[in-house]
Every structure is written in structure tokens, then in C-alpha cells.
C-alpha positions in Angstrom: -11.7 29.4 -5.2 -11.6 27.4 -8.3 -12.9 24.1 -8.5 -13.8 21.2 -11.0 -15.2 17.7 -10.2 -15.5 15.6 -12.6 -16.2 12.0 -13.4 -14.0 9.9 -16.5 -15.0 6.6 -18.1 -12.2 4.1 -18.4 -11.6 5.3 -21.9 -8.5 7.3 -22.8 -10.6 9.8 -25.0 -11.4 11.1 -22.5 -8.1 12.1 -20.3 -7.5 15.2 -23.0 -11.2 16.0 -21.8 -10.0 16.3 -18.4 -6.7 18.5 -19.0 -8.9 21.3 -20.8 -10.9 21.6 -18.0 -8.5 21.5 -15.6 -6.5 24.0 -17.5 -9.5 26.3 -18.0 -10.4 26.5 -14.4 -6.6 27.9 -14.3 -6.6 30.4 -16.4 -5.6 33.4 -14.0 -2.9 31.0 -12.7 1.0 32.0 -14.1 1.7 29.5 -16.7 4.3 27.9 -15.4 1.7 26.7 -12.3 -1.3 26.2 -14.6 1.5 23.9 -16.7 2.3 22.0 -13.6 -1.4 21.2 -12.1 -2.0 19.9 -16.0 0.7 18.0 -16.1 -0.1 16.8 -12.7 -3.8 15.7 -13.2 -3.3 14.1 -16.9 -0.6 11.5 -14.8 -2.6 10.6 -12.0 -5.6 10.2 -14.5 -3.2 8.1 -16.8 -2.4 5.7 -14.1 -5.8 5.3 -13.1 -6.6 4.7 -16.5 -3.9 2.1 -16.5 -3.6 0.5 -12.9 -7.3 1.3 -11.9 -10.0 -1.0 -11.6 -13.8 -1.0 -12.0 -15.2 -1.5 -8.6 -18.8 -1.7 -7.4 -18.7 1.3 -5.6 -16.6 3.1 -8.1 -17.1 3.1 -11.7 -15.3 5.8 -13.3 -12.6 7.6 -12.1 -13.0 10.7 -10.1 -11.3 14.1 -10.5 -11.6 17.0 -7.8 -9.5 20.0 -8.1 -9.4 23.1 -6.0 -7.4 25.9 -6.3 -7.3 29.4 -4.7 -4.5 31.9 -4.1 -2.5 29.6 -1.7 -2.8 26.0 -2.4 -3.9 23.5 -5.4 -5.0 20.1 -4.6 -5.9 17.6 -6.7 -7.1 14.1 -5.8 -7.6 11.3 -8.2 -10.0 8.2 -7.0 -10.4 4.6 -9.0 -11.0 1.2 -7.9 -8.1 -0.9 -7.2 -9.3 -4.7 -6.0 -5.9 -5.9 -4.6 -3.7 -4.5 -1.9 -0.7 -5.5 -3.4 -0.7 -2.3 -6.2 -1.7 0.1 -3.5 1.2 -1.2 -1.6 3.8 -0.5 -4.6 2.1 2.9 -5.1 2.3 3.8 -1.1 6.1 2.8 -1.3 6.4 4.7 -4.3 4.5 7.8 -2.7 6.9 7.2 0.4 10.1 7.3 -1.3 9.2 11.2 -3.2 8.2 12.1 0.4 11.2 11.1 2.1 13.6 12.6 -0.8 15.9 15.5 -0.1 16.7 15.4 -4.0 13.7 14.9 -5.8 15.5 15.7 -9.1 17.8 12.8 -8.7 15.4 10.5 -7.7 13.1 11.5 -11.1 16.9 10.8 -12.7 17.6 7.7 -11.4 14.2 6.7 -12.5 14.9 7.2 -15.4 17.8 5.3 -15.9 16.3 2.4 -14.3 13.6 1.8 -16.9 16.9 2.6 -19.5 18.6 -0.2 -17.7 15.5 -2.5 -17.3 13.6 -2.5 -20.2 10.9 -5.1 -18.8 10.7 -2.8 -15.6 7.4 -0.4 -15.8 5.7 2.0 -14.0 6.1 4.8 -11.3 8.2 7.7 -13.9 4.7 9.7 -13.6 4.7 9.9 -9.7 8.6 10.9 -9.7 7.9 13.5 -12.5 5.0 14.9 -10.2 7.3 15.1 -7.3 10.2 17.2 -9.2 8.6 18.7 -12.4 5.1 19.4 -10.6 6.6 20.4 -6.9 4.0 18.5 -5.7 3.6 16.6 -2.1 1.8 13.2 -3.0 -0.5 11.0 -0.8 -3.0 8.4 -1.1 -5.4 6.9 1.1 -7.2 3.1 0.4 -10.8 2.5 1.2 -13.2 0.0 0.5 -11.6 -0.7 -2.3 -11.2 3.1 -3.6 -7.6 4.6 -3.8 -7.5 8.5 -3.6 -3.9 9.5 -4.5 -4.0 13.7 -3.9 -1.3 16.3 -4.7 -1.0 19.2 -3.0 1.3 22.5 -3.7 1.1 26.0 -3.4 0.0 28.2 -5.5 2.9 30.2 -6.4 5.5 29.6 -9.0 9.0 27.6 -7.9 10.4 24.6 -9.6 11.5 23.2 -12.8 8.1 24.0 -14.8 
């Protein structure tokens, strides 16, 4: 079993931190999985970095991976002080779930932000989804948001 924990500052410095470790703790990992699980844990730190809060319970933002011959998880936490982003980022989370084309739903996300310049947010999750062939949940408590990706270990998709 392979496993990091770590906690990151609000500061972006530090999210190339977080990839090297994650990406050392894979090294016996095919690339193409070891690619996706980085990939995978620099977005969900990126939105926390971006849509995350400082909460009094919560800090930094929390990084746990594990990893063994079967399944990787990873699970993100940050403070969040309104419901209404968790809301967007459960419907988000919903929509990959319920996909039976995750490659054109990462495609029409795409050319939505083309279409709608002013329009932001949520590429990361879809390219997580397809790119990553990762299943993506998140949970909300007491003002903590845990948004974890799960896949197996073995190679498949795009990456």
C-alpha cells in the first residue's frame, strides 16, 4: 500500500509540491496510471486552491492518497463557507456520474467555455472523469468539502 497525507497552504507554490510527492509514491505504477493520479490530484488541489475557503476547523487543504495493486483513491478536503458552491460542484460531480460518454461531455465542456467566454469553472472535474478514468464524489461537513476519486489500478483510458 502506498500512501501520502499531506497538508497545503493556500499558496500555489506549493501544488507542484504536492504532484512530486504524489508521483513519487507512484513510482512502480505504469506511467500512463502514475500520469493520471497526478493529473488527478494537481486539479482537485487547483480548485481547492481556487474555490476553497479558510475555515476554522480547516486551514489548509488536505491531501490523502492511497494506492495498492487494485484501487487509487484520492480525496481532497478545504473549507467551503456557503452551500451554494458545493451545490454547483455536487451537480457537476452528478453529471460525470450519470454520463455514458464521458469523452463528449469533457467535449462539450469545452466548447462551452469557447462559446461563453465569461462562463468558468468545472473543465478540471470533466477532464478527471474522461482523461483520469476516475469515479468522483464529495461529501460536505461542517463546513469541510472532501471531493475523492477513486479508479483502479490498472491501465485503461485516454492517458
Amino acid at each position: 500500500m502506498r500512501a501520502v497525507a499531506l497538508e497545503i497552504p493556500h499558496l500555489w507554490k506549493f501544488v507542484s509540491h504536492a504532484r512530486g510527492e504524489v508521483e513519487r509514491a507512484l513510482t512502480s505504477f505504469a506511467p500512463s496510471v502514475r500520469a493520471a493520479t497526478v493529473m488527478t490530484a494537481s486539479e482537485l488541489i487547483e480548485n481547492a486552491m481556487k474555490y476553497g475557503e479558510e475555515v476554522p476547523n480547516l486551514l489548509t487543504i488536505h491531501l490523502r492518497l492511497q494506492a495498492d495493486a487494485e484501487r487509487i483513491t484520492i480525496e481532497v478536503s478545504n473549507g467551503a463557507l456557503t452551500r451554494e458552491r458545493v451545490c454547483q460542484l455536487e451537480q457537476r460531480l452528478a453529471e460525470i456520474a450519470s454520463s455514458t460518454d464521458r469523452e463528449e461531455l469533457y467535449m462539450n465542456r469545452i466548447r462551452t467555455l469557447l462559446d461563453n467566454p465569461t462562463e468558468k469553472g468545472g473543465l478540471g472535474l470533466y477532464r478527471i472523469g474522461f482523461e483520469g478514468g476516475f469515479d468522483l464524489t464529495c461529501t460536505f461537513i461542517d463546513s469541510i468539502v472532501t471531493v475523492t476519486a477513486v479508479r483502479g489500478a490498472h491501465e485503461h483510458g485516454i492517458v
